[in-house]
N, C-alpha and C positions, 0 to 999 in steps of 0.2 A: 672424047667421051665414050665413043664406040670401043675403044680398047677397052677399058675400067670394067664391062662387063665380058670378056670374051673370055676362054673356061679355064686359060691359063694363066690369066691376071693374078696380079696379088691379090685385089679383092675378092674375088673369084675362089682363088686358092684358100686364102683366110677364111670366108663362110664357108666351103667345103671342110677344113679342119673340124672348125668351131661344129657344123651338124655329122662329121663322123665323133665328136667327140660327146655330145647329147647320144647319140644312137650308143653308144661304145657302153659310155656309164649305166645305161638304163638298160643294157644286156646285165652288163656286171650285175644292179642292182635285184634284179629279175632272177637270173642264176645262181645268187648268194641267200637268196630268202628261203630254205631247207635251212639253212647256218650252216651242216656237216660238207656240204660243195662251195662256203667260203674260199676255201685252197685252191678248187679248181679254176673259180671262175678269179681268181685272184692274178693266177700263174696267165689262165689268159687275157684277162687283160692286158697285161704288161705285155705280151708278146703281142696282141692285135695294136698296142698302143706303139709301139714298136715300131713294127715292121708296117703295118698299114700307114697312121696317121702320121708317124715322125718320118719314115723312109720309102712312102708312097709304093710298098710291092701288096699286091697282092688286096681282095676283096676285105671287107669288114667283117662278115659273119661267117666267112672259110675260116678264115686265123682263128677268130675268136671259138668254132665250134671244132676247129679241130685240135686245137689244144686243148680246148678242158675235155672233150671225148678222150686223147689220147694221153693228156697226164691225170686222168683223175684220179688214178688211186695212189701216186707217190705224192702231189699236191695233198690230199686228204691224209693224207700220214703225217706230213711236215704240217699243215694248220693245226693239227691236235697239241702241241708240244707251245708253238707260237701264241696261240687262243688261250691256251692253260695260264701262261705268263704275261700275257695284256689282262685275261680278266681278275688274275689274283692281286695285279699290283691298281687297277683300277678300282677292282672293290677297296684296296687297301688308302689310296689314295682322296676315294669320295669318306670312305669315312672318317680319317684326319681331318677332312674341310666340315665334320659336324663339328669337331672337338674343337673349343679354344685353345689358340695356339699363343697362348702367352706365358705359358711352360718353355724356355729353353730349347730340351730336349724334344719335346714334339715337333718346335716350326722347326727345328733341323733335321727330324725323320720324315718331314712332311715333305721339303724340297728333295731330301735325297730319292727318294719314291718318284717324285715327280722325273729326277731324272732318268732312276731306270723306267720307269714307263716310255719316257723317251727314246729310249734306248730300243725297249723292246719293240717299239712302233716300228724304228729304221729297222730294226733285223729282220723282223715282216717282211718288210719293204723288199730289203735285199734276198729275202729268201725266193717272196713271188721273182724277183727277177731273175736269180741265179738259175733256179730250176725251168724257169721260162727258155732260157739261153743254153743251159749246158745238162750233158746227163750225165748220173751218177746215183745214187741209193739217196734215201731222205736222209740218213745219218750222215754221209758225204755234203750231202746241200744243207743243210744245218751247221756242219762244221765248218764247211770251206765261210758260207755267208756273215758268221762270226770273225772268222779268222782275216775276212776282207776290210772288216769294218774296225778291227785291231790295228791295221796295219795302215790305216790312212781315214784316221781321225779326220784330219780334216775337210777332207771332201765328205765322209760321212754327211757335213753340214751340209751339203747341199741336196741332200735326201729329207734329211730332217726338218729344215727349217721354210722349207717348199710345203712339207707336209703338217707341221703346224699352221700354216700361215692360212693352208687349204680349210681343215679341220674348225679355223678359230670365225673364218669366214662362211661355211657352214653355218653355222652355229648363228650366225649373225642374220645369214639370209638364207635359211633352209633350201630355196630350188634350186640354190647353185647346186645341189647334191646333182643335179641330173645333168650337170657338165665336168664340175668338178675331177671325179675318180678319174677320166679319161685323160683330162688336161695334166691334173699331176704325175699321172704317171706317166706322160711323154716329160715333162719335165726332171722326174725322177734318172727316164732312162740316159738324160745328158751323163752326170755322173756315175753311176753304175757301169754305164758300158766303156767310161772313161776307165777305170777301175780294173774291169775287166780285161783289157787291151793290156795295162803292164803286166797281167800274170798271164797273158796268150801266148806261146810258140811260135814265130813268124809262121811257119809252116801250118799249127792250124788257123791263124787267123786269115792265111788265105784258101784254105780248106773250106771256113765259113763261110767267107765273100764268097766261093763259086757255091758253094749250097745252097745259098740264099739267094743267088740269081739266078738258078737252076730251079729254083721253087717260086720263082716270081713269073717266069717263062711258063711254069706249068701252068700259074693258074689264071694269069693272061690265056692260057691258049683255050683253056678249061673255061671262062667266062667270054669267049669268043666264040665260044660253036651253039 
């Protein structure tokens, strides 16, 4: 019984996740309410969600404040273009569901809608993550995060349908919002960075690996003095 609570237990481990993942969301949630820092604080979640909760380096509120201090204005370029394309097909979307759709032609503009919504939702997804990961201009991380999600449909699904399932479950019990964003987007980063690894270089993927253990050492040493 004395194990079950000792700090590196599974249970132990599991409520640590479970309240970096409350703490995690309710930053996001917090840093998104301007709307125009949606981007930033989007880019770092993924990256606190990432590298802290999924791959245990580094503190909660380092990661998450030094990514959106440090990408917030190519984040803020890229949500403008993403934002523009969820809310035209959402408006376009709710208002189909006032229309009767026993016209043909409407319930089959109303489902294709629905799908590019879907769509645009994962290209979100993968943009906050791409620009969280790699650097390049916003017009680069708009196009490569396109171009990923072209190229392997299928796992596509496992952004998408993690993030419906989240979304649908919201919706049903509103306070999951304050765990929710953290959780799916550790969920999210399984395939993303699955994604990412077939278009890495061996050489930078282990260029990554020592950067990222080079930045783990830092801020270990950094929350030790």
């Amino acid at each position: 019984m004395k194990g079950i609570f000792e700090y590196d237990s599974p249970l132990m481990t599991a409520l640590t996740s479970i309240g970096d993942c409350i703490c995690l969301s309710i930053l996001w949630i917090v840093f998104s309410l301007p709307v125009v820092t949606v981007g930033a604080s989007t880019t770092a979640l993924y990256s606190a969600a990432y590298h802290t909760i999924r791959k245990k380096e580094g503190a909660l509120w380092s990661r998450f404040w030094g990514a959106f201090k440090e990408d917030f204005k190519r984040s803020t370029l890229l949500w403008l273009p993403v934002f523009a394309v969820l809310a035209l097909l959402t408006v376009d979307v709710f208002g189909l569901r006032s229309v009767p759709l026993s016209a043909g032609a409407l319930r089959g503009l109303y489902y294709v809608l629905l799908v590019l919504w879907s769509l645009a939702l994962t290209w979100g997804i993968y943009v906050a993550a791409y620009a969280a990961r790699f650097n390049g201009s916003a017009g680069e991380v708009l196009k490569f995060s396109v171009m990923l999600m072209a190229l392997h449909p299928v796992k596509m699904l496992g952004v998408l349908l993690p993030a419906l399932a989240g979304l649908a479950l919201t919706l049903l019990v509103p306070f999951m919002a304050l765990i929710l964003p953290a959780a799916m987007f550790v969920v999210f980063s399984f395939t993303t960075e699955r994604v990412f690894r077939l278009h890495m270089r061996p050489e930078d993927l282990e260029r990554q690996k020592s950067s990222e253990a080079s930045e783990s050492e830092e801020e270990k040493d950094f929350n030790d003095q």
